[in-house]
N, C-alpha and C positions, 0 to 999 in steps of 0.2 A: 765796357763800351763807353765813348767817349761820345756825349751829345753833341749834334750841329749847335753849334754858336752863332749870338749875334754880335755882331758889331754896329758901330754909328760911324760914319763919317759926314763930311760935309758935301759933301756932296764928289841819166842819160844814158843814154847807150851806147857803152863804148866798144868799136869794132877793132878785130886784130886780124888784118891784111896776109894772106897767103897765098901768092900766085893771084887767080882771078876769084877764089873763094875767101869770104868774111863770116866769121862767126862773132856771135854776142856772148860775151867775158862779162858772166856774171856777178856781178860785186857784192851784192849781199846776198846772203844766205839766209833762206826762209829758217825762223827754229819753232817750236811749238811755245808760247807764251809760259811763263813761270806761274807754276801752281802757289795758290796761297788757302789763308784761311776765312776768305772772307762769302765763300759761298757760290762761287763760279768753277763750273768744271772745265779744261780747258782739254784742248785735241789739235792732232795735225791738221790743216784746212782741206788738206786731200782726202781724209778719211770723211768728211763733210758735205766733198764734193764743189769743193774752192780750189782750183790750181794754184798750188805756192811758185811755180815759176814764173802766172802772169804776178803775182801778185811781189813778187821778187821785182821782176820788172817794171813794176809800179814804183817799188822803192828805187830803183835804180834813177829812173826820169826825173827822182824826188831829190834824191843826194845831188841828182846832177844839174839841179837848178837852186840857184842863190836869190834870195829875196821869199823863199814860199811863204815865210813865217809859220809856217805850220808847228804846231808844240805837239799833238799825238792824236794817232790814228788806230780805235779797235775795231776787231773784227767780232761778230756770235754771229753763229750758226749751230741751229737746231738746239737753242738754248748751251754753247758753249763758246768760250773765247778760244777765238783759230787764228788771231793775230793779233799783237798789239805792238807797236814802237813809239816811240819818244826823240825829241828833238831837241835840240836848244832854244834858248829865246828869252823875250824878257819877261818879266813878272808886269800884273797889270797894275797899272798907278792911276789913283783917282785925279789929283791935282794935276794939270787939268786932267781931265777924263779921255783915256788912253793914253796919256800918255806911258814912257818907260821906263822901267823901275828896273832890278837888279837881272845883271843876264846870269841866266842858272839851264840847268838841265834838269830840264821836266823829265818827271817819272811818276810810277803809280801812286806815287803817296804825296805827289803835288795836288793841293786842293786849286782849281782852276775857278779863274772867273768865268760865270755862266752869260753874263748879260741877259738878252730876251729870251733863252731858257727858259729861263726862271717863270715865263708867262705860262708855257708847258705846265709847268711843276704844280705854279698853283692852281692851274686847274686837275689837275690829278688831286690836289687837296680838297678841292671842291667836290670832286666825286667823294673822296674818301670819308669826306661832312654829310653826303647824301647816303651812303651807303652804313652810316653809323647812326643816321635819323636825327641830327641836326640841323638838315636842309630836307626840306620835302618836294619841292618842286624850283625849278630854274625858270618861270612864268609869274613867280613876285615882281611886282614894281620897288625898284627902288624906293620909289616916294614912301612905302608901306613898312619899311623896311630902315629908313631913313626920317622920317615924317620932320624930324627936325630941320631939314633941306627944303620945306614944303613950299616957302618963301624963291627957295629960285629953280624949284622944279614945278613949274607953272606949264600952262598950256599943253604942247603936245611933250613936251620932256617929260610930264609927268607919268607918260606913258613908256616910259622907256624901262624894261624887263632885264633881269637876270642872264636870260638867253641871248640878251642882244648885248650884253658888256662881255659874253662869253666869245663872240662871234665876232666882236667888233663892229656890230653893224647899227651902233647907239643913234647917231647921226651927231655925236658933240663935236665941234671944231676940237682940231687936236695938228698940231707941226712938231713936228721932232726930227725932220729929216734938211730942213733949209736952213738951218743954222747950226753949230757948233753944241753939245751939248753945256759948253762954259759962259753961251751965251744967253744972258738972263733973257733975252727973248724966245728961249726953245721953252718948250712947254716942260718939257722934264726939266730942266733947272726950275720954272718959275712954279713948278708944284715942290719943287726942295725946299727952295726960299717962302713958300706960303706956311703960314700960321696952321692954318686950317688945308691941307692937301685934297679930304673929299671935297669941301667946299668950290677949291679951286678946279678940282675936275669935274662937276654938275655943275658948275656955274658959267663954261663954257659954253656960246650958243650953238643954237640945234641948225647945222647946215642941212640936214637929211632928215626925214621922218625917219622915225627909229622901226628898224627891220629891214630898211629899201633899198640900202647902200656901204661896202664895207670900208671901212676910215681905220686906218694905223693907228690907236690910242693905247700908249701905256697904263695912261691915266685910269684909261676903266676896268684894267685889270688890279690896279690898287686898291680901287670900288671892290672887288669880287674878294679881295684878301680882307678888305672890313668887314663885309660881310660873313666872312666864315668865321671873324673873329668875335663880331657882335653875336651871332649863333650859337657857337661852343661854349664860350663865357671865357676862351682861354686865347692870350695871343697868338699870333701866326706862325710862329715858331714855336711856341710850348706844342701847338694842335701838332705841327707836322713832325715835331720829335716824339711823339707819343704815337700817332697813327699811323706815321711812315719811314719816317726816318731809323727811329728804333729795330719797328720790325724789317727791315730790310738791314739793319746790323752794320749803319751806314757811321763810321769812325770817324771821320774828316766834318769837314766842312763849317760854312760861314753862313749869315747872312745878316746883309747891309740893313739898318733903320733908315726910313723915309723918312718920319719925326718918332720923338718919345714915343707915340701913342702906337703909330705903326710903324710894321718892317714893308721896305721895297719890294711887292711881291710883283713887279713885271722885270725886276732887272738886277736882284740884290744876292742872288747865292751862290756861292761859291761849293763846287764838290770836285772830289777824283772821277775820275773818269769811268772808271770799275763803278764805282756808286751810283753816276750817274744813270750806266748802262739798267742795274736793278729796278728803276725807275720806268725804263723805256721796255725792259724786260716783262711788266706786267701785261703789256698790250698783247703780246706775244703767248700769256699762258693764262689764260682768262682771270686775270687779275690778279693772278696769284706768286706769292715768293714762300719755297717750299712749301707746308703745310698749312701758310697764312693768307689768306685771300685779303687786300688791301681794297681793290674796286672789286665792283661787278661789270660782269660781262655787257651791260645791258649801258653800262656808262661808257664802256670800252667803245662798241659798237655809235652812240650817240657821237662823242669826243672827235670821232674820226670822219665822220658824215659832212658832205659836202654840202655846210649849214648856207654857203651863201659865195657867190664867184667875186673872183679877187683880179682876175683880169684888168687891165688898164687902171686900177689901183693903186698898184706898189710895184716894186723896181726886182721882186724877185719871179722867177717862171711860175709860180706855183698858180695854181688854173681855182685854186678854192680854199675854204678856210673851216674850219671845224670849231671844237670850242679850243681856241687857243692853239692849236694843231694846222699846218700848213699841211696842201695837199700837193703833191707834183708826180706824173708820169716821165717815166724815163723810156725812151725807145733806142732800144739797143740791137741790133742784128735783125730789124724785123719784128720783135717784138718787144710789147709791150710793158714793166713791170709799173706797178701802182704802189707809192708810198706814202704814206706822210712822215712830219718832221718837226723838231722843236729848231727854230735856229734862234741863233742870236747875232750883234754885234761883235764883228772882229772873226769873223768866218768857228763859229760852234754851234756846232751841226750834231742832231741825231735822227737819222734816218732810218725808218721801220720800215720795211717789205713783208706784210704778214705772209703774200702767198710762199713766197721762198721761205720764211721763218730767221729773217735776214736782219741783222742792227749794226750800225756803221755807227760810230762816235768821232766826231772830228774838233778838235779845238784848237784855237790858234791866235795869232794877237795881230790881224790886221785893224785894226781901230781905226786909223787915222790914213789909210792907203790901201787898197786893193795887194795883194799878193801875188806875184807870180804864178802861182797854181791854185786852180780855183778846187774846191772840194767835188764840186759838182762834177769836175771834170774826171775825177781820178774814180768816182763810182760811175759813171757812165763808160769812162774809157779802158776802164781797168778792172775794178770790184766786179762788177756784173757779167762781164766779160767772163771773169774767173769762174763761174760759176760751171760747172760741170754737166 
């Protein structure tokens, strides 16, 4: 088994006309995903109860539009992979950030950049530190925890909690969305370029009483990656190659250093998509990968809980936020399905629907422009649709 690694950087439907009848000339061909040995059973999507025709036709709309950027799309259902394709596209390049790097064709064994992923992930490490008795409660202060910060966690910031950097609801000033990430004025460059990166994220001022308001900060999910680090006694990548990575038998992947001291834990890892899924897999079997229980159920349930509304917020639908976990409803036919999701930058996407028992993985390299098909649209207009 090959351990996650770190790294450092610097930062359509085509008709065929017959008299006054048209039928649709299928182009691709639904197959059942390629078995391997990494721990995923895989099935036709019909025998699951997913139509491989709409979902044929889903690929069809996808070949038949230029610009998607899409690099690949899995299917599980009922704990199994019932679809998976790969795209073209470019590889992601840091210098500047998104930009494009070498055009290849993505496949299983491409470790992808995760971006805001990654904020998911470490909070699943965060349970994984709770559930191994490194962390005992999510209701520490910072300051307690930090005491050396004591100097610019003053007033009511000193009151700002573990649960509220899990939630995003700290109240610290935080922009990462008005400017460029290559511009030293976004908050994530100018926590790159800091000496001291906790320092630069607590020393931010308190626009909101901490618990009243949720704010977009990567920044405070760095805070939650120290903390797990300061806890264990081990860094963030030793902890999650030991307590997750390993036991889920995860072969690939990266992850970016913020400074020496730490790794980027809101936006720095790179994994295959297979691997990813394992991850998003645990929600789905009460914490468990075969006979290893990674969380508990008790964190599952908390992680997904509608800690605080995100409404008029932020630029994506999602109606609430969890620890680190977007919530969104999709209505489709009349009804209703309830999911959440890790997203990230550049449309990477993983969508859980516990009631159906449903994982969607999407990644793709829109960074720096919008894509022609959005993800959201192909599980609302297509994936759910499918379902039987």
């Amino acid at each position: 088994m090959r351990k996650i690694k770190g790294i450092f950087v610097l930062f359509s439907l085509v008709l065929l006309s017959s008299g006054c009848k048209k039928e649709r000339i299928n182009e691709y061909k639904y197959h059942i995903p390629e078995a391997s040995v990494d721990g995923w059973e895989v099935d036709s999507s019909d025998n699951v109860g997913i139509s491989s025709l709409t979902l044929s036709q889903m690929m069809d709309h996808i070949n038949g539009r230029s610009g998607h950027n899409i690099h690949n799309i899995l299917i599980f259902k009922n704990g199994k992979l019932v679809f998976e394709e790969y795209f073209e596209g470019y590889l992601y390049v840091w210098d500047p950030p998104g930009s494009n790097g070498d055009f290849i064709q993505y496949d299983r064994e491409t470790d992808h950049f995760l971006a805001s992923v990654s904020k998911s992930i470490t909070s699943v490490l965060f349970g994984v530190a709770m559930k191994e008795g490194f962390i005992n409660t999510v209701d520490d202060k910072v300051i307690d925890i930090f005491p050396e910060y004591k100097e610019i966690l003053t007033d009511a910031k000193a009151d700002i909690t573990i649960k509220q950097l899990l939630t995003m609801s700290s109240g610290l000033a935080w922009d990462e969305s008005s400017t460029s990430y290559e511009d030293p004025a976004n908050d994530v460059r100018a926590m790159f370029d800091s000496d001291d990166p906790l320092d630069y994220v607590l020393s931010r001022p308190l626009l909101y009483p901490p618990g009243t308001q949720f704010l977009y900060n990567s920044g405070g999910t760095n805070v939650l990656g120290a903390v797990i680090q300061k806890y264990s006694g081990k860094s963030l990548l030793d902890f999650g190659n030991e307590y997750l990575f390993n036991p889920l038998n995860v072969e690939g992947g990266a992850w970016q250093r913020l400074s020496p001291d730490y790794y980027f834990a809101s936006g720095g890892i790179f994994l295959r998509p297979r691997e990813l899924a394992k991850i998003g897999y645990l929600f789905l079997n009460n914490g468990y990968w075969g006979d290893k229980q990674i969380i508990t159920p008790d964190w599952i349930a908390e992680s997904v809980e509608k800690h605080i509304a995100t409404q008029g917020r932020t630029l994506t639908l999602a109606h609430g936020y969890g620890y680190q976990w977007w919530l969104e409803d999709f209505q489709v036919n009349g009804h209703t399905y309830n999911s959440f999701l890790a997203a990230g930058w550049g449309d990477q996407y993983m969508f859980i629907f516990p009631a159906e028992d449903l994982m969607i993985v999407f990644n793709g390299g829109n960074y720096l422009k919008g894509g022609s098909i959005s993800p959201f649209s192909l599980v609302g207009n297509y994936i759910l649709i499918s379902i039987q």
